[in-house]
Residue frames as qw, qx, qy, qz and C-alpha x, y, z in Angstrom:
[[0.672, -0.521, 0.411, 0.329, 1.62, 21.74, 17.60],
 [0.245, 0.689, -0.576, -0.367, 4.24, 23.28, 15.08],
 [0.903, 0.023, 0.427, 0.036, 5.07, 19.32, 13.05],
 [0.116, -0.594, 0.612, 0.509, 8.53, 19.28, 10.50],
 [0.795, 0.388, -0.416, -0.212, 9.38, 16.97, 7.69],
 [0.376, 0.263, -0.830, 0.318, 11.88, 15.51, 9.75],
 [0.222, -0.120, 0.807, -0.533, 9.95, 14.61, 12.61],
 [0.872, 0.314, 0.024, -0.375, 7.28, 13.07, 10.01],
 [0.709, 0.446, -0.544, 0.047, 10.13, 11.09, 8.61],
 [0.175, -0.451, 0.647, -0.589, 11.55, 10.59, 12.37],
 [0.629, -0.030, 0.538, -0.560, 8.37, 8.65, 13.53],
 [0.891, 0.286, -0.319, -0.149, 8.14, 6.61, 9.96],
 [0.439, 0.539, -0.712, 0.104, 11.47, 5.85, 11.14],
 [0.106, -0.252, 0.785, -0.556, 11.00, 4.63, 14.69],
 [0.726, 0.161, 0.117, -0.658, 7.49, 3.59, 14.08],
 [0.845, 0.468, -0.156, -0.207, 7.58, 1.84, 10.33],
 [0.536, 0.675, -0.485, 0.150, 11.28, 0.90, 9.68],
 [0.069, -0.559, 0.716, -0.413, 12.78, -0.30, 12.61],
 [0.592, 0.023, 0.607, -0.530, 9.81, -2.11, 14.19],
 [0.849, 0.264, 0.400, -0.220, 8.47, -3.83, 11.15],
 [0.725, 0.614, -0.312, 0.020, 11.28, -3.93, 8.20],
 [0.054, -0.613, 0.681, -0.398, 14.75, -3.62, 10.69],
 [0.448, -0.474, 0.642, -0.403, 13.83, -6.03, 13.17],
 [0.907, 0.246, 0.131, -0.317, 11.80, -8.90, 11.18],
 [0.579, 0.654, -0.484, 0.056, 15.00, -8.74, 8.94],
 [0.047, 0.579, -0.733, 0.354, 17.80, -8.86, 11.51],
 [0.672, -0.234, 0.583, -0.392, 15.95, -11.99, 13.49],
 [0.937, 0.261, 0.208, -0.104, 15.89, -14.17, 10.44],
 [0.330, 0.818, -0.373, 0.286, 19.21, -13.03, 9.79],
 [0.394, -0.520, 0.612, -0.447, 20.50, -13.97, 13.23],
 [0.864, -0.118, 0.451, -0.191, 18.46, -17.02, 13.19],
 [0.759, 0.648, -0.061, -0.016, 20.59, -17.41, 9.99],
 [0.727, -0.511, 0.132, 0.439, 23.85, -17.24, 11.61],
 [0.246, 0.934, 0.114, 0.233, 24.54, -13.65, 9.73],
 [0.688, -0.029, -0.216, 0.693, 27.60, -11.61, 10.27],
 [0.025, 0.702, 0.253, -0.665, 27.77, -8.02, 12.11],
 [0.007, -0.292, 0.442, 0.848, 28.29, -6.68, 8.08],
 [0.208, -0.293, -0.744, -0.563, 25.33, -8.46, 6.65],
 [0.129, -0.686, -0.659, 0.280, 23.30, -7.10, 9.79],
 [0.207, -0.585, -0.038, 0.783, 24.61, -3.75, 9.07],
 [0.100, -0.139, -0.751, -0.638, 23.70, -4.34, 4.85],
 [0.187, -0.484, -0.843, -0.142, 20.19, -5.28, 6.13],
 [0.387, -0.561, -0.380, 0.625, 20.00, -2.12, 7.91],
 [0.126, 0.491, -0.238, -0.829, 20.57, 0.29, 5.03],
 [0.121, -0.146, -0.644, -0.741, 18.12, -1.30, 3.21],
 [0.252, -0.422, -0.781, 0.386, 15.92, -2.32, 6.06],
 [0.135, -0.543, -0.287, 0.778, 15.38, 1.66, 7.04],
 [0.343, 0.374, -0.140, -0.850, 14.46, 3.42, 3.84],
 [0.268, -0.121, -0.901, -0.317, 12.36, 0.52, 2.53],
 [0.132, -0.392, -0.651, 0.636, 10.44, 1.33, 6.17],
 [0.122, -0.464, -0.132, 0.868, 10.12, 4.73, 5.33],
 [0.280, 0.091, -0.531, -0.794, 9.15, 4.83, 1.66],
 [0.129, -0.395, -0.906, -0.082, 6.23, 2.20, 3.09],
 [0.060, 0.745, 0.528, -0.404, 4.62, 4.26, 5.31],
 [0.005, -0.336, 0.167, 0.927, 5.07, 7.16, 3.12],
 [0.359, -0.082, -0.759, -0.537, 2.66, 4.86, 0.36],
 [0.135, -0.380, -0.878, 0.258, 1.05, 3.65, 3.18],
 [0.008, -0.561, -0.385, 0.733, -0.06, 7.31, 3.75],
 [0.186, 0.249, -0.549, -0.776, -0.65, 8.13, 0.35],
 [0.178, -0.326, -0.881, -0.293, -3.15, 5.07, 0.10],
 [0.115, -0.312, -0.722, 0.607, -4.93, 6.72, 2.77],
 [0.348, 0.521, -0.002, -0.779, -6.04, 9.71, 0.69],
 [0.600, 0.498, -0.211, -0.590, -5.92, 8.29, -2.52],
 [0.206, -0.179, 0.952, -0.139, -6.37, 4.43, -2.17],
 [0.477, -0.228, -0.645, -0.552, -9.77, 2.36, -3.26],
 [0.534, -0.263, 0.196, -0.780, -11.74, 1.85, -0.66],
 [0.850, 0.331, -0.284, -0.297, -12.36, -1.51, -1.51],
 [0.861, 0.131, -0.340, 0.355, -9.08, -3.05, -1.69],
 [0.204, 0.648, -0.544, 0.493, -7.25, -0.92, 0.85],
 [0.685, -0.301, -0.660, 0.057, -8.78, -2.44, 4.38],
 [0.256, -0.467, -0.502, 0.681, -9.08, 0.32, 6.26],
 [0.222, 0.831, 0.509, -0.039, -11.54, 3.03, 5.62],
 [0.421, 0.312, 0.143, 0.839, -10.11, 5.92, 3.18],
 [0.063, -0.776, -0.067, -0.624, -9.66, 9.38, 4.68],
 [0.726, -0.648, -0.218, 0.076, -9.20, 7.70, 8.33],
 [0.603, 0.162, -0.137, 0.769, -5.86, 9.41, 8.51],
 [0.138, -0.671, -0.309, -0.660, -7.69, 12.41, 7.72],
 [0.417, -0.649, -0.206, -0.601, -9.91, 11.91, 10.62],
 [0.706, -0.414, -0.325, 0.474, -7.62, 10.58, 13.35],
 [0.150, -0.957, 0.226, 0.102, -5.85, 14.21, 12.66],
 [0.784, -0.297, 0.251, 0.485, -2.54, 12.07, 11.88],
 [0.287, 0.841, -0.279, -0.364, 0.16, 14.55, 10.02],
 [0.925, 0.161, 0.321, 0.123, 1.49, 13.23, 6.82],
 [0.414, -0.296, 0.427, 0.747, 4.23, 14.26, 5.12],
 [0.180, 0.492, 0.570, 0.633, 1.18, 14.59, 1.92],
 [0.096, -0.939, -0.331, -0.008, -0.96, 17.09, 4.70],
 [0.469, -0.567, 0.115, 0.667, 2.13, 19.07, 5.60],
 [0.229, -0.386, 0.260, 0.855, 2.91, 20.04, 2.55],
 [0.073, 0.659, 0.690, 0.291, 0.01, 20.82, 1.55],
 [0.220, -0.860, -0.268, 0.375, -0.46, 23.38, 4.55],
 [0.448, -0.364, 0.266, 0.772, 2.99, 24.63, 3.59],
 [0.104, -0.024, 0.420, 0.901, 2.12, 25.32, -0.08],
 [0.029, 0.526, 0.823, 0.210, -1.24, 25.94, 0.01],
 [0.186, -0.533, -0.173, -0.807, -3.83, 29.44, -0.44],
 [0.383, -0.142, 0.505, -0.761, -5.32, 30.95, 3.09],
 [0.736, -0.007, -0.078, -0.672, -8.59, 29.31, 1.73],
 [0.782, 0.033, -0.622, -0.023, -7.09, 25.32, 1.29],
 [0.047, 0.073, -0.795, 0.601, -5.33, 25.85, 4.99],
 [0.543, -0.103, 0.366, -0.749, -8.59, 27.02, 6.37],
 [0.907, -0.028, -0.176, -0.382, -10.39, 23.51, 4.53],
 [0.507, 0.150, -0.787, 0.318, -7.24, 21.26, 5.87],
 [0.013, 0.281, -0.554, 0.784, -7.27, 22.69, 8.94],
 [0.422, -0.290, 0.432, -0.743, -10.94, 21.34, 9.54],
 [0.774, 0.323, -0.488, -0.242, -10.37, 18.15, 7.99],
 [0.490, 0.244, -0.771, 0.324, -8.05, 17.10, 10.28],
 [0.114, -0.011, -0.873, 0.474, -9.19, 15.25, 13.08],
 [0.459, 0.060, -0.279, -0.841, -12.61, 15.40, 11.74],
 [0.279, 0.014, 0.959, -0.055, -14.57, 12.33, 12.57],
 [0.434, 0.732, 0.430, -0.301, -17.43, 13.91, 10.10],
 [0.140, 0.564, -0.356, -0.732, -15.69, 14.41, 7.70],
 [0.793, 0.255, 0.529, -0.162, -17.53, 13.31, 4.93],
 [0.760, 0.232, 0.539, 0.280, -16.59, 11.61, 1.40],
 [0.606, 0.627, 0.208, 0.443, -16.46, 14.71, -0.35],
 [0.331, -0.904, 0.267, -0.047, -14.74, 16.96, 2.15],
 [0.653, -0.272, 0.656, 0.264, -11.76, 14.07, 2.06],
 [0.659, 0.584, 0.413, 0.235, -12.35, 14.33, -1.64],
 [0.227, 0.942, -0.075, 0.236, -11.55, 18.23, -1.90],
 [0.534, -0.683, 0.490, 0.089, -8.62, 17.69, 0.56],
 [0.790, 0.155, 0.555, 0.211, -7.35, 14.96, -2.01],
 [0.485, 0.787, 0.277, 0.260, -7.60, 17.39, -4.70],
 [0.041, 0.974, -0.203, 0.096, -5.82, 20.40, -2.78],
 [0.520, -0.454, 0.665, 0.286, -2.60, 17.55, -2.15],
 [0.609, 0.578, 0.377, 0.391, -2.80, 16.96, -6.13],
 [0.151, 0.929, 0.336, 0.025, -3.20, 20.76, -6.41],
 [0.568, -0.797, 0.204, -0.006, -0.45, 21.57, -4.38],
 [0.443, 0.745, -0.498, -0.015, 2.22, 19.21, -5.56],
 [0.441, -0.444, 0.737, -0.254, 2.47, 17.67, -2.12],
 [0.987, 0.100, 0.123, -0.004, 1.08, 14.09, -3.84],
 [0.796, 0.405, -0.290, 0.343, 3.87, 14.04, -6.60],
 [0.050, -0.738, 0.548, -0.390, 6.27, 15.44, -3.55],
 [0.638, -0.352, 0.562, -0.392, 5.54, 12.70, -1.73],
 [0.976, 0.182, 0.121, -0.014, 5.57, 10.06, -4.36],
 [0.268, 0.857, -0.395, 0.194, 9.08, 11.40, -5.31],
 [0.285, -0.696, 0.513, -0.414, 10.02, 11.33, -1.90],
 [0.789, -0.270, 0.420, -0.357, 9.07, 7.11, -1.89],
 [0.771, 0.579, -0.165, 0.207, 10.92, 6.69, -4.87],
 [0.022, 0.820, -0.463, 0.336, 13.63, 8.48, -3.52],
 [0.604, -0.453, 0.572, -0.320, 13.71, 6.07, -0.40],
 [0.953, 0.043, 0.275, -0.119, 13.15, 2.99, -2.42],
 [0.562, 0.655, -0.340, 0.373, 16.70, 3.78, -4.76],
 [0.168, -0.705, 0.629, -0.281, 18.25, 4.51, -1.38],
 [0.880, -0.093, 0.447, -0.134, 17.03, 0.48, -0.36],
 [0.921, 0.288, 0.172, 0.197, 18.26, -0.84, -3.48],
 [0.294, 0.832, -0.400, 0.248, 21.37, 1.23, -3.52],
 [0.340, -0.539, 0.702, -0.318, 22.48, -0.58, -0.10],
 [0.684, -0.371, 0.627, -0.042, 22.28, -3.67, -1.74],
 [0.587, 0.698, -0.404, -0.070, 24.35, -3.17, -4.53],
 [0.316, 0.609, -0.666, 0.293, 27.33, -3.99, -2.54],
 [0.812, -0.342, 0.039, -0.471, 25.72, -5.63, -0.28],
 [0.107, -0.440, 0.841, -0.296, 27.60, -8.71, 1.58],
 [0.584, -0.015, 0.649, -0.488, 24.90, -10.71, 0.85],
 [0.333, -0.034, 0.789, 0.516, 24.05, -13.53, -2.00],
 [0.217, 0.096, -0.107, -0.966, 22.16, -13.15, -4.56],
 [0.336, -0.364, -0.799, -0.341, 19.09, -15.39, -4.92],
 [0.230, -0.600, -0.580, 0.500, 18.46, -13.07, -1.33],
 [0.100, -0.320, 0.101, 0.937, 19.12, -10.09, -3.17],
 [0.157, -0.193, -0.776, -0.580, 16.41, -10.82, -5.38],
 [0.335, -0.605, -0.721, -0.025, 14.05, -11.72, -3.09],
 [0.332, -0.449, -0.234, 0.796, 14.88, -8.35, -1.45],
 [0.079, 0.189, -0.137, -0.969, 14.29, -6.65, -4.14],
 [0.250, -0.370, -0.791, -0.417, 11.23, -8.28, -5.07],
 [0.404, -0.504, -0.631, 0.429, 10.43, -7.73, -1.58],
 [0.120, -0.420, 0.031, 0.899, 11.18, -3.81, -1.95],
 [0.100, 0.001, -0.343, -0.934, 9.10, -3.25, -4.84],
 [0.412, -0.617, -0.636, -0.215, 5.66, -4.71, -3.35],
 [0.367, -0.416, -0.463, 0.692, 6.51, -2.89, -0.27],
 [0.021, -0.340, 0.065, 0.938, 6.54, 0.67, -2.01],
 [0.217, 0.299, -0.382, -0.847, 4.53, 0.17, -4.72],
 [0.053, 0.400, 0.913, 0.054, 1.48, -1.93, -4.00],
 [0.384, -0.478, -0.307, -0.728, -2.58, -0.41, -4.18],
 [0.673, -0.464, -0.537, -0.210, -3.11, -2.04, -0.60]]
């Protein structure tokens, strides 16, 4: 099945962002006796803050510690899930790296150094730093939407405090 950037970024959204950043927010909000503008603030930061997680989230997958991540590295891999780092890999990658993606994914054998060389050809590729870019990218849009924000600041803090473990943890 043919898979986009947008419809990788589509499912972070509806998945990651909504369900666990959006909704958590907007209920303690609410239970906060918020206004429709500070629900609508919490929203544009809420959504790319989502997005740039799972994007790290997926990134730990390949090239995480083992150790400290709590869930076994490469299992992405071998569910077959598409990441925004395997995409563009396929995309920019030699006949020879498709042909090793292509039996990586959804591998439950794949072993340690097969998930290694796959690791390498998203280095190799560009698709890592594309993809770290891309969680930067998302995490400037979060703190952009609460520049102006409607909201005070000893929250705005904790937001952003909140926004940079989100994106930029090792776990």
């Amino acid at each position: 099945e043919k898979i986009s950037e947008d419809n990788i970024l589509q499912i972070h959204n509806n998945k990651t962002a909504i369900y666990s950043f959006e909704g958590p927010l907007h209920l303690g909000a609410v239970l906060g006796e918020c206004t429709e503008v500070q629900l609508k603030n919490l929203t544009a930061y809420a959504i790319p803050l989502g997005i740039g997680f799972q994007i790290k989230d997926d990134n730990l997958g390949i090239f995480g510690k083992q150790g400290v991540l709590g869930k076994p590295i490469f299992s992405d891999l071998k569910e077959g899930k598409k990441t925004l780092l395997v995409l563009k890999a396929y995309e920019w990658s030699t006949n020879n790296q498709k042909k090793k993606i292509l039996k990586a994914l959804g591998n439950q054998n794949l072993t340690r150094e097969e998930g290694t060389e796959i690791a390498d050809i998203i280095t190799d590729t560009g698709s890592k730093e594309y993809s770290i870019n891309k969680k930067n990218n998302y995490r400037d849009e979060c703190l952009e939407a609460l520049t102006n924000a409607n909201i005070d600041s000893e929250s705005k803090e904790i937001l952003i405090d909140y926004s940079d473990k989100m994106v930029n943890r090792d776990k």
